[in-house]
N, C-alpha and C positions, 0 to 999 in steps of 0.2 A: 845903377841898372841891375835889376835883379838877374840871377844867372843861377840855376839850379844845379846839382851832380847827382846823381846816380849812381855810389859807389858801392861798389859789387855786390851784382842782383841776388836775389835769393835762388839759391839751386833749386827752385822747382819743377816736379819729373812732369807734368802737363807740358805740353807743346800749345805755344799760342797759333789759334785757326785763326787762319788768314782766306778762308771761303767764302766769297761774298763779301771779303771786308778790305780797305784799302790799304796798303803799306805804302808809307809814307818816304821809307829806303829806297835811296834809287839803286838799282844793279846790286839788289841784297846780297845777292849768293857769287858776287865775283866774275859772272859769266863772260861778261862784256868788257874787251881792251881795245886799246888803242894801238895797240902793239901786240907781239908775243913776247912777253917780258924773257931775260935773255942771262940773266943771271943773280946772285943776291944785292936786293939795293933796287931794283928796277922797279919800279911800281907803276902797273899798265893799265889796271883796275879803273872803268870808267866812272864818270863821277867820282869816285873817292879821289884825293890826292894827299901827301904828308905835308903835317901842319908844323914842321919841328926839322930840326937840323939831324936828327937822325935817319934811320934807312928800316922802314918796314917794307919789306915782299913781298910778291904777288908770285904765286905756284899755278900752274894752269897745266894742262894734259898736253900744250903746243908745245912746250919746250921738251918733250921728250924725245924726240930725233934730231935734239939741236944739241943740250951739252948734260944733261939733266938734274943741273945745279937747282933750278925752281919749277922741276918737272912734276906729276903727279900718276904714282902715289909716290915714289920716291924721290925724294929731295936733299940737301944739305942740310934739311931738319928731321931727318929719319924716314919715316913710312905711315902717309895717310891716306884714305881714300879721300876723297870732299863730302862733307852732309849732302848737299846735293849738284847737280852738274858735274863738270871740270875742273872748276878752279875755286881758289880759297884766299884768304890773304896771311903773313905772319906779323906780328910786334912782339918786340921784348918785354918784357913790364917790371923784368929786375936781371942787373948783372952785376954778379958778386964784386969783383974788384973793381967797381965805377960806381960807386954813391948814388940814387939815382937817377940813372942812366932810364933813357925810356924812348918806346916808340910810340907815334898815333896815328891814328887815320879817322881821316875828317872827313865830311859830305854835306851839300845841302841837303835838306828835306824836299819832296817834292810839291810841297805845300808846307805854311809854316803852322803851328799847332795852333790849337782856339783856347782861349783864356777859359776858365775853370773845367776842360772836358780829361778826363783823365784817360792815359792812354796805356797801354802793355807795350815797353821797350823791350825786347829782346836779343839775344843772340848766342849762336855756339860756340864752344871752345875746346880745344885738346891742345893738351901738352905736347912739343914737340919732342920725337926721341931721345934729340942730344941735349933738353935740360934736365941738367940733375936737381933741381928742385922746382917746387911750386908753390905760388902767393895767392893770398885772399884776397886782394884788390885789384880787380881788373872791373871796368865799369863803364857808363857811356855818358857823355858831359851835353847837355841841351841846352843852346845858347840861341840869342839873336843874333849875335853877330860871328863871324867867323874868329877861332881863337890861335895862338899860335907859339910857338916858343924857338927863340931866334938867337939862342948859344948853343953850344955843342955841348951835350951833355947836362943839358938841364931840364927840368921836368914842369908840367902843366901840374900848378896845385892850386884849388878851390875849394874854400872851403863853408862851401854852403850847407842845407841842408841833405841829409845822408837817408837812405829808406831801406831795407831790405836786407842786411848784413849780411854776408854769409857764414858759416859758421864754420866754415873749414878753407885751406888751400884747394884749389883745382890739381889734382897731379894724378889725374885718368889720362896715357899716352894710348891708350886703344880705342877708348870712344870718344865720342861727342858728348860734349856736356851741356845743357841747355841752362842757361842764366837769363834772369828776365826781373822786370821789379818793373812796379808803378807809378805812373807821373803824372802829376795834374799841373796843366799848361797854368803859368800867367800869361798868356799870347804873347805870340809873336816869334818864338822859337822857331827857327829854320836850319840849326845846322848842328850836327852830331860829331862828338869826336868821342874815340873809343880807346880806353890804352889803361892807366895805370897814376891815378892822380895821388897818390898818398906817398908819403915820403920811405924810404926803405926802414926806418927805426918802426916806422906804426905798422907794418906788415908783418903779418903774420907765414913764416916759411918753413917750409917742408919738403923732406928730403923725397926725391920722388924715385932716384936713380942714383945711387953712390957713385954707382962705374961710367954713366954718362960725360960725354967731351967736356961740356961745360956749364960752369956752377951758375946759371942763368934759369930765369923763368919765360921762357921763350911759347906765345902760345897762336896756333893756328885758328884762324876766325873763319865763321861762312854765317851765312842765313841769318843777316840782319833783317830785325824788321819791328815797325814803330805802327801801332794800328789802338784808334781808339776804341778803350771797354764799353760796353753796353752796361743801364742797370741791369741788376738780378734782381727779381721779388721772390722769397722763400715761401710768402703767404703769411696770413695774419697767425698770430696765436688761437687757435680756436678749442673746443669739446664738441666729442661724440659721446652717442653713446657703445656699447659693444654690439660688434659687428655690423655695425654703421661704417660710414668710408667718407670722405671730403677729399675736395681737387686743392694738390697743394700747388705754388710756383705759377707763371703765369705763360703766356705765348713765348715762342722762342724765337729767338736773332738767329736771322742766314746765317748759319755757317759758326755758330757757334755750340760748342759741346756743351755740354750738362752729368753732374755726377750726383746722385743724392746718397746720405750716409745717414744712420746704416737702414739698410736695403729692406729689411723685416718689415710687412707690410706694405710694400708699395708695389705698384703694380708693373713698375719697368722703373728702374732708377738710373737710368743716361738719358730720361730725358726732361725736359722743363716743369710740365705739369702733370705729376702723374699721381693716379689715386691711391689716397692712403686710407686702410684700413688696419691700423694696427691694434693688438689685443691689450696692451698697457699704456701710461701714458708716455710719453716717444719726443726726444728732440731731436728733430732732423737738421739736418746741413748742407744746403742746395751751393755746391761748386761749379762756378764758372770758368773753365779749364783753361782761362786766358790768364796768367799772372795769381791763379790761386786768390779769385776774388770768391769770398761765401756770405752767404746770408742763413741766419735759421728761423724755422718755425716748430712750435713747441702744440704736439695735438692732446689734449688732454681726455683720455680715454675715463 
């Protein structure tokens, strides 16, 4: 049975638009518990639950008149706001003196994906105050069946195909990071788990914090979301002649953004079809601000 991974998205600065388009993540941003989670370990996060003998957290703004161990913004992992709403989740994804060691969190999809449609997985991340370092492999794993790992202390590793590498550790403790990479279904995929699939020798780490409690990469997650890309058409290859203009790109998808590069000549470049009349000959680059999808067309002046 085929099983794909998604190991650590490409840090691209687009936000995928979810306007008009369906996320496939149930209770992306953590909002929704079953509980008010009560301390570290408790995980109350609806639909998600832990697939693994470890303890990922659930931080929410409820526990703050309770003990404010998993409270929000301050917590046993320092101080964050949430990307959005109240609440967030945490996983480990490396702890220095435990080989390793890992946490995940897993969910079904709220539909399972469609065999060759390709989709923009994404999701935020910050380092949490008290790791004093940070890793490159943090990722989201897309399976049919639910997956799991049922030692203490040992880790979910697949090693399927890989897309979108990133080229650095995450070790921003002040903002949100946005990670996202692209995936073309073999159907049938329904469930996501998110954490840290590579063994600690193939990780790439970085000190983020010398004075930090502990030598871990500890990173707070919010605003999952799995929604499939639309085509992009850039436009054919074509010639004008000078100061002549042709419509490049074609009708636009609800809720989807538009970038065109570089801008010289075009008559608005955020959006899908806009007129170009440039002075020389121009290759443009029409960006679909979902996972950094582009296409070009080349006008020959």
């Amino acid at each position: 049975m085929k099983q794909t991974i998604i190991t650590v998205f490409s840090l691209c600065y687009f936000y995928c638009s979810l306007n008009g388009q369906v996320n496939l993540a149930p209770n992306p941003s953590f909002e929704n518990y079953s509980d008010c989670p009560f301390t570290t370990g408790d995980f109350e996060a609806t639909s998600w639950y832990n697939p693994s003998w470890t303890t990922p957290d659930h931080f929410d703004t409820c526990n703050n008149s309770i003990n404010g161990y998993v409270g929000v913004p301050n917590n046993d992992g320092g101080f964050q706001y949430p990307k959005t709403g109240h609440g967030y989740v945490g996983v480990g994804c490396y702890v220095g003196p435990t080989a390793n060691f890992r946490d995940y969190i897993q969910a079904q999809l709220l539909s399972p994906l469609s065999a060759g449609t390709t989709y923009c997985v994404s999701f935020w991340l910050n380092l949490a105050d008290s790791s004093r370092v940070g890793i490159d492999h943090v990722g989201a794993y897309l399976s049919p069946q639910p997956i799991n790992c049922s030692t203490i202390g040992c880790y979910l590793q697949y090693n399927s195909s890989t897309t979108n590498l990133t080229p650095m550790p995450v070790i921003d403790t002040a903002n949100w990071v946005f990670i996202s990479g692209t995936y073309t279904a073999t159907g049938g995929e329904q469930y996501i788990t998110i954490g840290n699939f590579t063994a600690d020798t193939n990780c790439s780490i970085q000190v983020a914090n010398s004075s930090a409690t502990y030598n871990s990469a500890y990173y707070f997650v919010d605003d999952v979301s799995i929604v499939a890309l639309h085509n992009i058409v850039a436009g054919m290859n074509d010639s004008i002649c000078i100061q002549d203009s042709l419509i490049l790109g074609t009708t636009a998808w609800p809720g989807v953004s538009y970038s065109w590069s570089p801008v010289s000549g075009l008559s608005n470049s955020l959006i899908s079809n806009p007129t170009a009349a440039p002075t020389v000959t121009t290759t443009y680059t029409l960006t679909q601000t979902e996972c950094t999808v582009t296409q070009t067309a080349v006008v020959t002046v």
